[in-house]
C-alpha positions, 0 to 999 in steps of 0.5 A, spaced: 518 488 501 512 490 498 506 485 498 503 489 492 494 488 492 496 482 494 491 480 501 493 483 507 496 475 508 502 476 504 504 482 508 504 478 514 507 472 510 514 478 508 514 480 515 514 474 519 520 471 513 524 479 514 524 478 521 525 471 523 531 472 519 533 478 521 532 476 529 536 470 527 543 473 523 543 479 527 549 480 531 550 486 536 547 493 535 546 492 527 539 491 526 536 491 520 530 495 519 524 492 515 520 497 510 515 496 505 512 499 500 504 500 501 499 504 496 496 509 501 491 514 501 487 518 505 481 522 505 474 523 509 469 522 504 466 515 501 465 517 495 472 519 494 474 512 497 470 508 492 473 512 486 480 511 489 479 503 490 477 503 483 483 506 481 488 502 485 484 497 481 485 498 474 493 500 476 494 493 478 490 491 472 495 494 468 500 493 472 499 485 472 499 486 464 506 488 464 508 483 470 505 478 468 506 478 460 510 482 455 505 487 455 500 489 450 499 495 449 493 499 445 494 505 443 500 507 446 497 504 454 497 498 457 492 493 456 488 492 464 488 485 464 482 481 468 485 479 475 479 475 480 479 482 484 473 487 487 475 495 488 473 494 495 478 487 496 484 492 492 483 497 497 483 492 503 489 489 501 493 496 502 493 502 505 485 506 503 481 508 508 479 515 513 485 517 517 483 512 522 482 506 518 488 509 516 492 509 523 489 502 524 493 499 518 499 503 520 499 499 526 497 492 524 504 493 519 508 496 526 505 490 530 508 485 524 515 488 525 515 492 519 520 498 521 517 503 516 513 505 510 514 507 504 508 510 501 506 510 494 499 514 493 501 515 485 496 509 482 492 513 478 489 520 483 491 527 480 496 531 485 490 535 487 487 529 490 494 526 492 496 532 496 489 533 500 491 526 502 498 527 504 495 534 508 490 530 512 495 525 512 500 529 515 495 533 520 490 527 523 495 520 521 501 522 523 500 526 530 497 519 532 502 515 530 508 513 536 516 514 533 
């Protein structure tokens, strides 16, 4: 499942639904795991964090654009559409912080019942910044998460 930039209460929402249904159907050792896309990106600066959420933000803007409509197109890009939506509250609804604002959302999704994540860090950052992400992401986020 994937609650895209919608607020955190719609993970909780996909959660609960996959895994009542799963708790209901299941039958002996199959059980089906639960696993959701998220944005994710890490770093220790604040100013990098801010520059990211405005990023996530004019992704969804876009993205809404081509979801929601049949896309307009300018120039060979997509139109970013007016949604009811802040830079900060876009990176509340995902996966953006410090390795432990980081670590903490994890759990919060690992608390929920979702099995795993897939992580999604292309919504707008070079490769340079999304690399320094998965390296701190690997180094400070992933020792402290428990298999």
């Amino acid at each position: 499942t994937t609650p895209l930039r919608d607020p955190f209460g719609v993970a909780v929402k996909q959660a609960s639904w996959f895994v009542d249904e799963r708790d209901k159907h299941t039958i002996g050792s199959g059980r089906p795991q639960h696993h959701m896309l998220r944005n994710v990106y890490v770093s220790n600066s604040q100013r990098d964090l801010d520059e990211k959420a405005e990023m996530l933000l004019q992704n969804h803007r876009r993205f809404i654009n081509l979801f929601e409509t049949e896309g307009t197109i300018d120039k060979g890009m997509t139109r970013p559409l007016d949604v009811d939506m802040e830079p900060h509250e876009a990176a509340e609804n995902v996966i953006i912080g410090t390795p432990q604002q980081v670590l903490e959302r994890i759990q919060l999704h690992a608390g929920m019942g979702v099995d795993g994540l897939q992580m999604n860090m292309s919504f707008g950052a070079s490769h340079a910044d999304i690399m320094r992400s998965l390296e701190l992401f690997a180094s400070e986020v992933m020792p402290e998460i428990e298999s």
